[in-house]
C-alpha positions as CSV (number, residue, x, y, z in Angstrom):
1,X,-89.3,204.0,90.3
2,X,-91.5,201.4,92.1
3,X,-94.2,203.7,92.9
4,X,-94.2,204.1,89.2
5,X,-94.1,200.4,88.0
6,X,-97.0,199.7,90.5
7,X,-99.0,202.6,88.7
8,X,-98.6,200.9,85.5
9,X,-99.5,197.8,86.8
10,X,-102.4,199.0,88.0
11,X,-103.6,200.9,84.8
12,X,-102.5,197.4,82.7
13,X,-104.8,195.1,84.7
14,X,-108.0,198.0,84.6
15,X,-107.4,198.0,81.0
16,X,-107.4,194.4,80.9
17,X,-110.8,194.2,82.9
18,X,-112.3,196.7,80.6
19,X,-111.4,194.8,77.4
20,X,-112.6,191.8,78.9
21,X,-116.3,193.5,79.8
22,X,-116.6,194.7,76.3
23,X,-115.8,191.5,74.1
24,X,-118.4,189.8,76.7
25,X,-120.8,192.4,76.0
26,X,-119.7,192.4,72.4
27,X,-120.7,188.5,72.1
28,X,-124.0,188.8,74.3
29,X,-124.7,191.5,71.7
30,X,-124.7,189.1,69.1
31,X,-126.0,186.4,70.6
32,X,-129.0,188.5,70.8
33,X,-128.8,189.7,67.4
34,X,-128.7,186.1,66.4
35,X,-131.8,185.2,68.2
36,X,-133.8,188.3,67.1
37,X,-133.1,187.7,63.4
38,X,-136.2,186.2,62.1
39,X,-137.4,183.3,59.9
40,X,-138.9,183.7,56.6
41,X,-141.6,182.2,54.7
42,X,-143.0,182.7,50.9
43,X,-146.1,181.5,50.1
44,X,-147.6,181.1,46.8
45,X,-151.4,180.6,46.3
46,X,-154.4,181.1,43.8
47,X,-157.3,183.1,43.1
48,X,-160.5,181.7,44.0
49,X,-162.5,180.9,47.0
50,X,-161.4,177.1,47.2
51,X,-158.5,178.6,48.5
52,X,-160.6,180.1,51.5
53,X,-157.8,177.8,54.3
54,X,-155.3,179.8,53.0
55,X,-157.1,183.4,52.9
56,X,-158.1,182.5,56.8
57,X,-154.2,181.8,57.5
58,X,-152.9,184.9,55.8
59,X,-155.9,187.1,57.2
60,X,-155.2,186.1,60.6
61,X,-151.8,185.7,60.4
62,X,-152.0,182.0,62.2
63,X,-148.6,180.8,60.8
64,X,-146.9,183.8,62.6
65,X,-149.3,182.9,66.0
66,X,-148.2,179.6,65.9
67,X,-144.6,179.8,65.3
68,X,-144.0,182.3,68.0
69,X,-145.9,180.1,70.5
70,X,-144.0,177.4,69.7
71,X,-140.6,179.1,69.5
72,X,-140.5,182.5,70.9
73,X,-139.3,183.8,67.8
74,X,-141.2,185.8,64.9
75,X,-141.4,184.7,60.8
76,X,-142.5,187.2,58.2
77,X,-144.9,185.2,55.7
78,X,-144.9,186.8,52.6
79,X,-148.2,185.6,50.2
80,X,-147.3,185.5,46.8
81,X,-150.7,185.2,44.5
82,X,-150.0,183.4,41.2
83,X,-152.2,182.6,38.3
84,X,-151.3,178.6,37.9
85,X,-149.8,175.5,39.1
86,X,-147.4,175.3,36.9
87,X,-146.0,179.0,38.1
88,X,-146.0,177.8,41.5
89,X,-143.8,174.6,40.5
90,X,-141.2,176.9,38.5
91,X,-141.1,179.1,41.9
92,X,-140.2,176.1,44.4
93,X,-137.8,174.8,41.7
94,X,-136.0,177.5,41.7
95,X,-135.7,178.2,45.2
96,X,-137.7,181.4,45.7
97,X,-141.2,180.2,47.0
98,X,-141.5,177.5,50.2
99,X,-144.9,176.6,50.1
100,X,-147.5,176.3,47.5
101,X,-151.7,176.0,47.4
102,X,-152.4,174.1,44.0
103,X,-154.9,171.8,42.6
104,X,-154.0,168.2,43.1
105,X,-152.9,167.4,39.2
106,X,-150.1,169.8,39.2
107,X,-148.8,168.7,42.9
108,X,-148.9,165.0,41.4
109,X,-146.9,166.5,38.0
110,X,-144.8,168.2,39.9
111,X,-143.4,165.3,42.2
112,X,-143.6,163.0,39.3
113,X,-141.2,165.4,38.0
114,X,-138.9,165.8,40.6
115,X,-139.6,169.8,41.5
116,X,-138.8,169.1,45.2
117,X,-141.7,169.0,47.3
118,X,-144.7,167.1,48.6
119,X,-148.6,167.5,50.2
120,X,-148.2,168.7,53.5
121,X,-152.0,168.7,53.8
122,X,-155.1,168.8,52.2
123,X,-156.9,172.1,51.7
124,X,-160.2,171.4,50.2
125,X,-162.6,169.9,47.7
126,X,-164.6,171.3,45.8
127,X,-167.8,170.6,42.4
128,X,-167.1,170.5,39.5
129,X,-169.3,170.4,36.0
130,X,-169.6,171.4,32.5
131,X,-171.7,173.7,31.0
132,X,-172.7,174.0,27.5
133,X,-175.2,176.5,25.5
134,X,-175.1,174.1,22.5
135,X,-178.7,172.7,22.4
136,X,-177.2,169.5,20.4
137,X,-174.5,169.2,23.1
138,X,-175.9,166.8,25.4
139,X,-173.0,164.0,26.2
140,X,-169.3,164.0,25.7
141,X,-169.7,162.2,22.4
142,X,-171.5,164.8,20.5
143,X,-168.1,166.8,21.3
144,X,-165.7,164.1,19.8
145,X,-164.5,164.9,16.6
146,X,-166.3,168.4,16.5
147,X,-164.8,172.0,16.2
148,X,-166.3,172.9,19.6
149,X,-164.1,174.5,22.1
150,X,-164.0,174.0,25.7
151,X,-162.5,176.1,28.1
152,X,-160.7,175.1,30.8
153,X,-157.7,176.6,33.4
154,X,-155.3,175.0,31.5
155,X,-154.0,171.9,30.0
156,X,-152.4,169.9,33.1
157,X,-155.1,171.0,35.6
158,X,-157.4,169.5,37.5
159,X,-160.1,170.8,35.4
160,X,-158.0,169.0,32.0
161,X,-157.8,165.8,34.3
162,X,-161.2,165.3,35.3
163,X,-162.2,166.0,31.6
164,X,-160.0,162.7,30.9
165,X,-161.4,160.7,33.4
166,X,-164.7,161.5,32.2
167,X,-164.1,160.6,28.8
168,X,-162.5,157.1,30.6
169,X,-165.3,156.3,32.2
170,X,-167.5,156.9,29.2
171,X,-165.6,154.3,26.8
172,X,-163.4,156.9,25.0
173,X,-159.6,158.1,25.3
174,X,-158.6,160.4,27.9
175,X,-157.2,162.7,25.5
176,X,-159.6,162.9,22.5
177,X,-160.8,166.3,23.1
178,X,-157.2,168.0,23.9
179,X,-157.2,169.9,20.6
180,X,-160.7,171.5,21.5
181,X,-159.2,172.8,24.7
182,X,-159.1,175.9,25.1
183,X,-156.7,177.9,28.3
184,X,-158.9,180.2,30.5
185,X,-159.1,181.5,34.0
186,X,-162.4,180.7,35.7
187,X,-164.3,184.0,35.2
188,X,-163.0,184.3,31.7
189,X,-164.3,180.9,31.1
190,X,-167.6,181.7,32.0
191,X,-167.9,185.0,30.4
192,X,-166.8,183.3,27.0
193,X,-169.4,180.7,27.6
194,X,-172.2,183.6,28.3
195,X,-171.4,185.2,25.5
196,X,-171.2,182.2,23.3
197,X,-167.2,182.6,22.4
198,X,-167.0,178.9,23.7
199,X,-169.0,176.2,23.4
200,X,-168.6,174.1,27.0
201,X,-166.5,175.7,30.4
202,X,-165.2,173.2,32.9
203,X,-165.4,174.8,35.7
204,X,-165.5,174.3,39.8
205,X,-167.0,176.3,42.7
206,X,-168.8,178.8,42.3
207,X,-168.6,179.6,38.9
208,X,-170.2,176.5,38.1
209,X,-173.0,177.5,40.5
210,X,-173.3,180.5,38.9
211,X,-173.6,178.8,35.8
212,X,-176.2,177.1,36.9
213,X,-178.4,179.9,37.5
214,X,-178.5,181.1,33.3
215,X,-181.6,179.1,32.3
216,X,-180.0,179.4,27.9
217,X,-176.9,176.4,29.8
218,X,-177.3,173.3,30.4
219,X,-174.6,170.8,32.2
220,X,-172.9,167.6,31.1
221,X,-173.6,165.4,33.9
222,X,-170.5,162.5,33.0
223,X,-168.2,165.3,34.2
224,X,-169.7,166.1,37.6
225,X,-169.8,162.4,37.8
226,X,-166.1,162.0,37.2
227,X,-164.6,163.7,40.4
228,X,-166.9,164.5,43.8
229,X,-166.6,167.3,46.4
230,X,-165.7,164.6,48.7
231,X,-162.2,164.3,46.6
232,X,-159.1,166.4,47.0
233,X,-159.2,169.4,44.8
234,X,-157.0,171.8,46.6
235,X,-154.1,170.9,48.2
236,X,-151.0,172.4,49.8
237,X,-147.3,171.8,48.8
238,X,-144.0,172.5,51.0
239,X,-140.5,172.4,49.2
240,X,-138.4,169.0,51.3
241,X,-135.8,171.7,52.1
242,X,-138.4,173.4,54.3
243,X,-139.5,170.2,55.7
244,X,-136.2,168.7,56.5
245,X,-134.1,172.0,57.7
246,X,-136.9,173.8,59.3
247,X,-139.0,171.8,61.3
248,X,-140.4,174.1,63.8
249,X,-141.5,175.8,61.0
250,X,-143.0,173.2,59.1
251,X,-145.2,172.4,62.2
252,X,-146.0,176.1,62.4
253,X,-147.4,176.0,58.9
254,X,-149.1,172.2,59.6
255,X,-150.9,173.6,62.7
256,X,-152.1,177.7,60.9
257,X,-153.9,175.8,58.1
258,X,-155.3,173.0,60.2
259,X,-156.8,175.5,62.5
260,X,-157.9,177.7,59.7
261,X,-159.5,174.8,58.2
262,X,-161.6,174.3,61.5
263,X,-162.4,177.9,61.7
264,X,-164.2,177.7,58.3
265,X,-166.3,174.0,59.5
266,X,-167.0,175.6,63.3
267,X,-168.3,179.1,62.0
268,X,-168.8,179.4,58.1
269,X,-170.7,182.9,58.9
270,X,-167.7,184.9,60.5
271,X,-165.0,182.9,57.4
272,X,-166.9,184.0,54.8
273,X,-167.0,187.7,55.9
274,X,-163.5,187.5,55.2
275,X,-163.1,185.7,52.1
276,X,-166.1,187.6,50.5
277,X,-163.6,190.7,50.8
278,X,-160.8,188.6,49.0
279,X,-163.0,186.9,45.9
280,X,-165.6,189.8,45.7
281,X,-168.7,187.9,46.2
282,X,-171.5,189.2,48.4
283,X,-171.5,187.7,51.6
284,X,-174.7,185.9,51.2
285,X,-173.2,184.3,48.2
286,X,-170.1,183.6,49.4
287,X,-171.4,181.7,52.7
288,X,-173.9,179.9,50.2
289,X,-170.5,178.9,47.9
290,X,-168.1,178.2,50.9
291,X,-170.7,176.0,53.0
292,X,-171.3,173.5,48.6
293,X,-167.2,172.4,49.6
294,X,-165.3,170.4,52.0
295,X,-162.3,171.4,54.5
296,X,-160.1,169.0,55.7
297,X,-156.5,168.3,56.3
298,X,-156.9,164.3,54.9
299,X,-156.4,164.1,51.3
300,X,-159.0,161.9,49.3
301,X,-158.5,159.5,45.7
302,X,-155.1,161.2,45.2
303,X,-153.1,157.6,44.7
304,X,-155.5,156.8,42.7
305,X,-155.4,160.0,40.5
306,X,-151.9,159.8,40.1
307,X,-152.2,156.1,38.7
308,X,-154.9,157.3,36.3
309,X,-152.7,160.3,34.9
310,X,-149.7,157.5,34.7
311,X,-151.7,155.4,32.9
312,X,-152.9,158.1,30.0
313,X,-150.0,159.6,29.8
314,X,-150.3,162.6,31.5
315,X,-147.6,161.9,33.6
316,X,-144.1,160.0,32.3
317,X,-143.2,159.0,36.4
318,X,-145.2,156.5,37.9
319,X,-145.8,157.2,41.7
320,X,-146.6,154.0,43.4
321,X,-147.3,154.5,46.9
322,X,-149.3,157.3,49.1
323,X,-145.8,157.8,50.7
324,X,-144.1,159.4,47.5
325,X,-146.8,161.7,47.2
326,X,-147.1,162.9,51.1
327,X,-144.9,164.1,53.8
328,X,-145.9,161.5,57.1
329,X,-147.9,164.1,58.7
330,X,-150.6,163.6,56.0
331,X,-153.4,161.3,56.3
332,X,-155.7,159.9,53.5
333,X,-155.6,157.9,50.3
């Protein structure tokens, strides 16, 4: 009877030793599941070769590079391309897109009105002008009060924006050519204007260059005058949720575009060999294009764009300081 109560014993505490050895390997299991699960990014960005940071990043895959060196862990960046700034703004609000590459008028619109997010950097800036093929166009007053139509992206743009300053700085209201708007994409914009469907295009790099080049257009020079290449035209967004919960990640994202951004300035040869295969240009053209625009991470005349679309009304919110328009990172005015 001892012999078998000792048996027992024996097969109770082996059994015990063995359930003990599988819940540990159970939980270091997990704990490596848990650390192999990785982070997730969507992107959202725009057609056109202003966006050439952001083509750079996702070519190269720099966010991924620079989160694993910093964390040891992997994020799948998925780049979502979308046709305005207004689609990118509904996408953040709603939760389904992180980060977004916009002109600067919708960014301000969109933290005037609350969507959730702020510049985490500047992307680039870029000429712009109006064209015409109306030989008794030749100022923005011989447009006022006319029938003419102007194409443009759309009304909240840049593009719509920089037509208002214009007409500011040329003694008329922001607004008095809004009913000769008309909504294009770039190229559309251009071909309606070629074929004389339009009357004037406001346009940016490199259409506007392209423009340039058909000898029956001429350009509107108080438009070019309005807003330089030395200004922000293209600038990234990140949703407050990203910048606040996911830190590492944030930086990740900071760091890809800032070194994308000095890829393009060191060698514009070797980042316009890959844009060119993104916006369809010939190489030659598209290093001619890339090299007419500036790259930088510091945002420039943004405060002061935002007070100017508060003051004509295109914009209810006003935004007072650089801070409500920037995450700290940011440098500029």
């Amino acid at each position: 009877m001892k012999k078998i109560l000792a048996n027992l014993l024996v097969i109770i505490v082996m059994l015990q030793i063995v359930a003990c050895g599988t819940s540990a390997g159970s939980e270091t299991e997990s704990a490596t599941n848990v650390s192999e699960v990785e982070a997730e990014l969507s992107i959202a960005y725009q057609y056109g070769l202003a966006y050439a940071p952001a083509i750079i990043c996702q070519n190269n895959k720099l966010i991924e590079d620079a989160y694993e060196k910093a964390t040891g862990k992997k994020v799948t960046v998925v780049w979502n391309l979308m046709s305005s700034g207004a689609d990118i703004n509904t996408g953040i609000a709603s939760g389904s897109i992180d980060v977004g590459f916009m002109g600067i008028a919708p960014a301000i619109t969109g933290v005037a009105n609350g969507v959730g997010y702020k510049i985490f950097t500047n992307v680039s800036g870029q000429e712009h002008g109006m064209m015409t093929n109306k030989e008794n166009i030749n100022s923005l007053g011989d447009l006022i009060g006319s029938s003419e139509q102007v194409a443009l992206v759309n009304i909240g743009s840049i593009q719509h924006i920089i037509l208002g300053m214009a007409l500011d700085a040329n003694g008329y209201d922001a607004h008095s050519l809004d009913s000769n708007i008309v909504a294009m994409k770039h190229p559309d914009g251009m071909t309606a204007l070629e074929s004389g469907n339009v009357a004037c295009h406001l346009t940016s790099n490199p259409y506007i260059y392209k423009e340039h080049e058909n000898v029956s257009l001429h350009e509107l020079v108080e438009v070019k005058n309005a807003w330089s290449t030395d200004n922000s035209f293209i600038v990234g967004v990140a949703s407050e949720k990203l910048n606040s919960e996911n830190p590492e990640l944030y930086s990740a994202l900071c760091l890809a575009i800032q070194e994308a951004m000095d890829s393009i300035n060191s060698d514009f040869e070797a980042a316009a060999k890959i844009t060119s295969e993104y916006d369809g240009n010939s190489f030659e053209d598209e290093l001619t294009y890339m090299k007419a625009g500036s790259y930088s991470s510091a945002t420039s005349g943004i405060l002061n764009l935002a007070k100017f679309m508060y003051a004509n009304q295109f914009i209810d919110k006003e935004i007072k300081e650089y801070s409500d328009l920037v995450f700290d990172n940011v440098t500029g005015d």
